[in-house]
N, C-alpha and C positions, 0 to 999 in steps of 0.2 A: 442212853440207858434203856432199857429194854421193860415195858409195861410188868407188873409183878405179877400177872397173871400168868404171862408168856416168858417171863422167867421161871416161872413153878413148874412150866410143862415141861422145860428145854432140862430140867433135872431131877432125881429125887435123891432122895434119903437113906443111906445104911447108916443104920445108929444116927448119928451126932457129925454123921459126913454125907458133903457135898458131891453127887457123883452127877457131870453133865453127860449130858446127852450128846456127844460130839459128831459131827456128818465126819462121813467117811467117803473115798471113791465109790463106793458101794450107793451113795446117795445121789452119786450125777448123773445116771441116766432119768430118773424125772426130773430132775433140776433143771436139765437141757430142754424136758416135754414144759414146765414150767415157765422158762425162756419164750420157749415158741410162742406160750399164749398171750407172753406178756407184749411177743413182738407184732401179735394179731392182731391187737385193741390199739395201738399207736393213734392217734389223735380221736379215738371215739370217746365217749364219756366214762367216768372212772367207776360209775354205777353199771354200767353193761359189765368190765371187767369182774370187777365183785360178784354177778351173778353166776358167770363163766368158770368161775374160781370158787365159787360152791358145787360146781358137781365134778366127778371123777378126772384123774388126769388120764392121759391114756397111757401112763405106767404107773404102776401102783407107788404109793407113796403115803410114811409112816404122816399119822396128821398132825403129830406135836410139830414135827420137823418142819412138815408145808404151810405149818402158821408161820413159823419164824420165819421161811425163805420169804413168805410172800409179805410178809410186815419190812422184812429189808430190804425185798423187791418195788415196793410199793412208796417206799419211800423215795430210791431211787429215781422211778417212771413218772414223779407226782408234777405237776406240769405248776411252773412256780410261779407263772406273768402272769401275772395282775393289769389291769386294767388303766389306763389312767386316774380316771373317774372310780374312788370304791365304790363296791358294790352297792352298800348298804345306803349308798348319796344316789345310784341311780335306781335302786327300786323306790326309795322315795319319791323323786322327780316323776316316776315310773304311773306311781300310785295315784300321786297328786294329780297329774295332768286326766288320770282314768276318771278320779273324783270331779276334779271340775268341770269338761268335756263329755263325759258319759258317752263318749266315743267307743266304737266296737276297739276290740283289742288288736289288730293290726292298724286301726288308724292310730291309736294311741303311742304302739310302738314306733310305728312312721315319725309322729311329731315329735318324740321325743329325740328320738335316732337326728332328725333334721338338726332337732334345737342342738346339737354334740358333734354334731359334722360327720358321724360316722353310718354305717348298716346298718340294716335294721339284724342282719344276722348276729352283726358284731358285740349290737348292742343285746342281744338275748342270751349270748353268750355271756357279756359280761354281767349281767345281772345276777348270775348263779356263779360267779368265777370263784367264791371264797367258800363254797360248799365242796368239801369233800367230794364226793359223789359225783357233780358235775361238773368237776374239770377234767379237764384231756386227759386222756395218759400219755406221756413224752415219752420218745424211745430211749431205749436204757442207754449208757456207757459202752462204746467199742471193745473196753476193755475184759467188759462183763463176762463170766464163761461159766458154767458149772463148779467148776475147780476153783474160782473167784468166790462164789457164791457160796461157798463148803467152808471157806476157811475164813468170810467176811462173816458168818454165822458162827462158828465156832471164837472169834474173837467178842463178837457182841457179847456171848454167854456170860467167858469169862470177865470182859471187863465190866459188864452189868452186876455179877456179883462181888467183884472189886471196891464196886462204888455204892455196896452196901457192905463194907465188913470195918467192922470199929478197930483194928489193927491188921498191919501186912507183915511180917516178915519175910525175908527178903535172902535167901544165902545163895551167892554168885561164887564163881571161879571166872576166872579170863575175862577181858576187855569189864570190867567192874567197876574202873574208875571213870568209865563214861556213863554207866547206869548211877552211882552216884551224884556227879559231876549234875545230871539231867532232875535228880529228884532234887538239888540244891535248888537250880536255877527256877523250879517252878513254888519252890516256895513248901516245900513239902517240909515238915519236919524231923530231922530220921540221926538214929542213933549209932553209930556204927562199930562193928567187932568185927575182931577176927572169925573168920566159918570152920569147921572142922570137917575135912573131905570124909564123904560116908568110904568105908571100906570099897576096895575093887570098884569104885567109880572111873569115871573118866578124870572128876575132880581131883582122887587121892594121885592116881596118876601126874596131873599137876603140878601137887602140893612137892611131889617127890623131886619134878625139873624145877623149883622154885618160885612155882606162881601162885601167890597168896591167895587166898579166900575168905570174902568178904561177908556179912553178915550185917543187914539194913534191916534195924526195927521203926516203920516206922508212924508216924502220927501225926495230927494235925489239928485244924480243925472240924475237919469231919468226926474224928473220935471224940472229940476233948466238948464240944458244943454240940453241934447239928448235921444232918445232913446232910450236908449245902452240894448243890448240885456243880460248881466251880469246881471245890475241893476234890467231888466224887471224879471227876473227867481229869483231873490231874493226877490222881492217884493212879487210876485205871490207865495213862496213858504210859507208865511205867513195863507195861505187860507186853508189848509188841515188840519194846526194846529189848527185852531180856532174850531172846532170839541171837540175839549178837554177841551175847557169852558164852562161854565155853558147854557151859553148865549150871543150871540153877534150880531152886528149889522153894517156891513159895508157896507160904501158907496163908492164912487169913481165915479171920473169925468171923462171917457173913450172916448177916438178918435174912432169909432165907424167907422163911414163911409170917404171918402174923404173931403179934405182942411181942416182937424183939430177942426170938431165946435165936441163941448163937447159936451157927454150927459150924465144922471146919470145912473149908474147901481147900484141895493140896493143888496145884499146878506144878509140873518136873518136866526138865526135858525134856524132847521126843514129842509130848502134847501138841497137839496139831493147832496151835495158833498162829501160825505165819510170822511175818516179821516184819516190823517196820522200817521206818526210811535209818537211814545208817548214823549212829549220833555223830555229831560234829566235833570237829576237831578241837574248837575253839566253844567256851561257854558265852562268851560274847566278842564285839566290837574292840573294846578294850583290852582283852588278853590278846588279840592278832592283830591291834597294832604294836604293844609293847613287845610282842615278841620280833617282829618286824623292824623296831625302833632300836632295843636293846644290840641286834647282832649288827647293826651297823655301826652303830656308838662303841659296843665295847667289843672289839677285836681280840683281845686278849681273854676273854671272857666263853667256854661254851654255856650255851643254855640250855638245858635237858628239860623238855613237855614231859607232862604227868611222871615226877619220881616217883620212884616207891612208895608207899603210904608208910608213914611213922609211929609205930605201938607207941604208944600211952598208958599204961594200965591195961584195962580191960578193950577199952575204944584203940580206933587211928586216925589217925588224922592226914590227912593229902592235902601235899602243899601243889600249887601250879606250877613251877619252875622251881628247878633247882639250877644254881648257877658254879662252876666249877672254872679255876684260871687254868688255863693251858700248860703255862708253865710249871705253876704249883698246884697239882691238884691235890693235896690238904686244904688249899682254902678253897672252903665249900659254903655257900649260901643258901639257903631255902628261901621262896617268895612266896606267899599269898596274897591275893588280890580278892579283897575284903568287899561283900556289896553291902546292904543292909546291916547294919552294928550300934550296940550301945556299948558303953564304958564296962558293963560288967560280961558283955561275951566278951570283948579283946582281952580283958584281964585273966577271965578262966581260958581262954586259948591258950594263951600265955605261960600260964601256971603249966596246962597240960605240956604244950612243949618242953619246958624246960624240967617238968617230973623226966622224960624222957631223955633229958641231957641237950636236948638243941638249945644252943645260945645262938647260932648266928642265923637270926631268920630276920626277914623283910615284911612287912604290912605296908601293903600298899589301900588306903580307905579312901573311898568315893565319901566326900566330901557332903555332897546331896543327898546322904542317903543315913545321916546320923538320924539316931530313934530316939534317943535322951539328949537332957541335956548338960551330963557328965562332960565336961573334957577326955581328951585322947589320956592314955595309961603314960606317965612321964618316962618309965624305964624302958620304953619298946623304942624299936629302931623305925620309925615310920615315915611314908610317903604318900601325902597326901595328893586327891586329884581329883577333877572333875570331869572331864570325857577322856585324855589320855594320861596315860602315866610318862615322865618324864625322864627317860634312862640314865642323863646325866645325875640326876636326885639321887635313885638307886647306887652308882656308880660312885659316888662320895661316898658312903656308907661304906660299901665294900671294900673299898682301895682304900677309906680311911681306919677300916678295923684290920688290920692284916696280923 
């Protein structure tokens, strides 16, 4: 997350909205002079850097922007070996030998350096190794470019303002049930609806070939208690994902400046944040062996990943597998594979599917991972388990309700 000072530069204010400061192509030709100088200072001290880096670059360059490059440059370049010996054990050793010996100060280095087995250079180095200032600068990442650097800055913004806003909303179109899927598994807490595509989007388009549109209010304990800087990095990690949907539109109410007054910040489409690594197929372990275990076991059986999401009222709910017989496909089964549960979510899930009309659904509960200490709901069809699910369990169920 980004210091609040250098988050207040990187944006301002119309009214009661959040407007960043985004790098553009327009900003890579000093970014690149920026580069160069980083790659000039390569093993010299990090205090030479910093002085080099107070006077002009040789293209011009806005200075909100060249704090952020160079605080994520900076972070990058920061040279991270430590010493054996901390620091702060050898300038004592350092001190004490100076005190008792009253030895000029390369004799003292000497003896010390001797008493460590190493240089005396080595050892001057390490004594200053956990100051800022006097460590190396390491050369950057191969991968590093201008264009790297524009878009690694424009995601800090936004995810630094992320991980100050007391609620996100969240309205996706396409591949949405792995942005879900992603905000379960880290624990996030989120409420989910139907989206309503804005007119002449790309969404309504969508909505017209039959792809739903999702709609993530959500919460935590970042809102609900404190700040907590876990919660803030889980929420914020939501935002590189959303790249991978079709279309999406998120809002959040961000602590921006001092005493807490909220303002909005919008992120849409098109906003230049890059994208992150591609979600995975599987939420974990567990669901790619069951699904591996299952098409073996039951032949007669397809298994369809991620169905449809099923209305409920106002929310939906997405099961992980739905299971349909080859032969008859009327009989249809929906699965979810349960992590974290007390007696009273399975029961309100429960109720919610079946406001909906689903009767023939599966819970499969991780056994380790009960929060009460309710027993299981007696009228639910369930499969309990501990690292895998057992398709033949399932497979009684199914074949026994036909």
């Amino acid at each position: 997350m980004l210091p609040q000072a250098l988050l207040r530069i990187s944006c301002h204010l119309e009214g009661d909205r959040i407007v960043p400061h985004y790098f553009t192509p327009r900003d890579e030709p000093w970014l690149a002079a920026l580069l160069a100088e980083f790659a000039n200072f390569v093993g010299r001290k990090g205090v030479e850097l910093q002085g080099r880096l107070r006077e002009p670059l040789s293209v011009r360059a806005p200075k909100g922007k060249l704090r952020l490059a160079i605080h994520l440059l900076d972070t990058l370049s920061r040279d991270r070996t430590l010493p054996e010996v901390p620091p702060k054990e050898l300038r004592a050793a350092t001190f004490r030998e100076a005190a008792i010996s009253r030895a000029p100060r390369d004799a003292v280095l000497a003896t010390v350096a001797a008493s460590l087995g190493v240089s005396v250079a080595a050892l001057e180095y390490a004594l200053l190794a956990d100051l800022h200032g006097e460590r190396r600068v390491a050369a950057l990442p191969k991968s590093i470019s201008a264009a790297r650097v524009a878009a690694d800055a424009n995601l800090a913004i936004v995810s630094s303002l992320i991980q100050r806003a007391s609620h996100v909303n969240l309205a996706v179109w396409g591949n949405a049930r792995g942005l879900v899927r992603h905000a379960r598994r880290l624990g996030l807490l989120c409420a989910v609806s139907r989206a309503k595509p804005r007119a002449g989007s790309a969404a309504s388009v969508a909505a017209a070939e039959g792809e739903e549109g999702v709609l993530l209010d959500v919460s935590g304990p970042f809102a609900l208690f404190r700040h907590t800087a876990v919660y803030g990095r889980a929420l914020a990690s939501l935002v590189p994902r959303l790249a991978w949907c079709n279309e999406y539109e998120l809002t959040a109410a961000c602590a921006l400046g001092r005493g807490g007054q909220l303002s909005t910040f919008v992120l849409r489409s098109g906003d230049p944040i890059g994208a992150g690594r591609e979600l995975a197929r599987h939420d974990s372990r567990v669901e790619e062996r069951f699904e591996r275990d299952f098409r073996r076991a039951a032949p007669d059986w397809d298994l369809i990943r991620e169905p449809r999401p099923v209305a409920s009222g106002k929310t939906l709910i997405f099961p992980d597998f739905e299971l349909i017989h080859r032969e008859d496909p009327s009989r249809r089964w929906l699965l979810e594979i349960v992590g974290f549960w007390t007696h009273r979510y399975l029961t309100e899930k429960l109720a919610r599917l079946r406001a909906a009309g689903i009767e023939r659904l599966v819970l499969c509960v991780d056994q380790k991972r009960q929060c009460a200490e309710e027993e299981l709901p007696l009228d639910a069809r369930l499969v309990r388990y501990k690292t895998r699910i057992d398709p033949r369990a399932v497979l009684a169920i199914v074949e026994g309700s036909k």
